[in-house]
C-alpha positions in Angstrom: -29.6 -3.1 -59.7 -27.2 -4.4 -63.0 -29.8 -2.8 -65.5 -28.9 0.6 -63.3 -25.5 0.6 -63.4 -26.0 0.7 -67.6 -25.5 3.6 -68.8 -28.3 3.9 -71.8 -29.1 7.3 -72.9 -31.6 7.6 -76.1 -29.4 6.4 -79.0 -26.8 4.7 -76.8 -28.3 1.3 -75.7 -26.4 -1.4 -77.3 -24.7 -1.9 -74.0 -28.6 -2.6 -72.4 -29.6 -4.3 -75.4 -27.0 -6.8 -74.8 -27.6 -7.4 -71.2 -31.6 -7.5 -71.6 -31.0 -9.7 -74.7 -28.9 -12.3 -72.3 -30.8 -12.3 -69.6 -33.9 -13.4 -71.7 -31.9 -16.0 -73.4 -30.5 -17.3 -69.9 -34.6 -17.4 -69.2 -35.0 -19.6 -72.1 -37.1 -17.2 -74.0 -37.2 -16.8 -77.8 -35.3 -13.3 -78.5 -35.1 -11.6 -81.9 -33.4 -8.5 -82.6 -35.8 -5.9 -84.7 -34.0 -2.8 -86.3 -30.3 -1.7 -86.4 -29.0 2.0 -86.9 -31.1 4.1 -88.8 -34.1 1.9 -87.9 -33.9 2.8 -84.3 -31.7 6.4 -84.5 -29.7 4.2 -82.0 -26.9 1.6 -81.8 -29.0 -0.6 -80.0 -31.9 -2.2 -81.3 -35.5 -3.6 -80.6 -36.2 -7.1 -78.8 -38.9 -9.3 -79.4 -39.3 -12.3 -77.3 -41.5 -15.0 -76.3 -41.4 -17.2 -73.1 -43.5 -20.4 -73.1 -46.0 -20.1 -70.6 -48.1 -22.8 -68.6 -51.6 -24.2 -70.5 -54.5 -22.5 -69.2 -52.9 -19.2 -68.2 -53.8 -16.0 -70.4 -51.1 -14.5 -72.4 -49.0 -11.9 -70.7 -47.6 -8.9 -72.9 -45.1 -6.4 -71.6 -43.5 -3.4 -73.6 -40.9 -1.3 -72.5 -38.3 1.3 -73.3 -34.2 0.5 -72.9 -33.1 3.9 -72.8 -33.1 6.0 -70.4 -33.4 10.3 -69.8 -30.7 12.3 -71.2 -28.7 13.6 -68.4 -29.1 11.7 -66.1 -25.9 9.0 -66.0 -25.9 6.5 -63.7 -22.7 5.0 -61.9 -21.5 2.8 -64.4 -17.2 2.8 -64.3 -17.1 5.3 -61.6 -16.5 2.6 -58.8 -20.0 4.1 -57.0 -23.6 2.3 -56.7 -26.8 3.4 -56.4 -28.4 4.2 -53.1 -30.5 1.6 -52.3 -32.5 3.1 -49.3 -33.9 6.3 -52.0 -37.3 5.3 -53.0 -37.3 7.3 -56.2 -34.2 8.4 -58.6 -35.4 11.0 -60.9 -34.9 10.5 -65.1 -34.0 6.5 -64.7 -37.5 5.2 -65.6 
């Protein structure tokens, strides 16, 4: 529930790049930091990471985007959290 309470509208996830980038790190993965600015039209930036895996397992990739919908805020500094029980919360995916 943290990464919801980050607000990270497209071009505004340095905040969600920071937190993603730490919890990685706390992991003991590998993290670098790919394209700043006018790379990314943002003022966050792109992670790559690696995680030392255990021999014999295949290789696991995952992608995925840090921003989230226009619009759609969440409850970051208004003292509110997100409903738990809703199944679905439209534009935070």
């Amino acid at each position: 529930m943290e990464y919801v309470r980050i607000d990270s509208e497209s071009g505004d996830e340095r905040e969600m790049c920071l937190k993603v980038e730490k919890d990685l790190k706390d992991l003991g993965a590998d993290v670098i930091r790919q394209g700043h600015g006018q790379d990314t039209h943002s003022n966050g930036w792109n992670l790559l990471c690696t995680l030392k895996g255990s021999p014999g397992l295949s290789p696991l990739i995952l992608s995925a985007h840090l921003d989230t919908v226009s619009g759609y805020r969440t409850f970051a500094g208004t003292g509110r959290r997100p409903a738990q029980q809703r199944p679905h919360h439209p534009g935070r995916g």
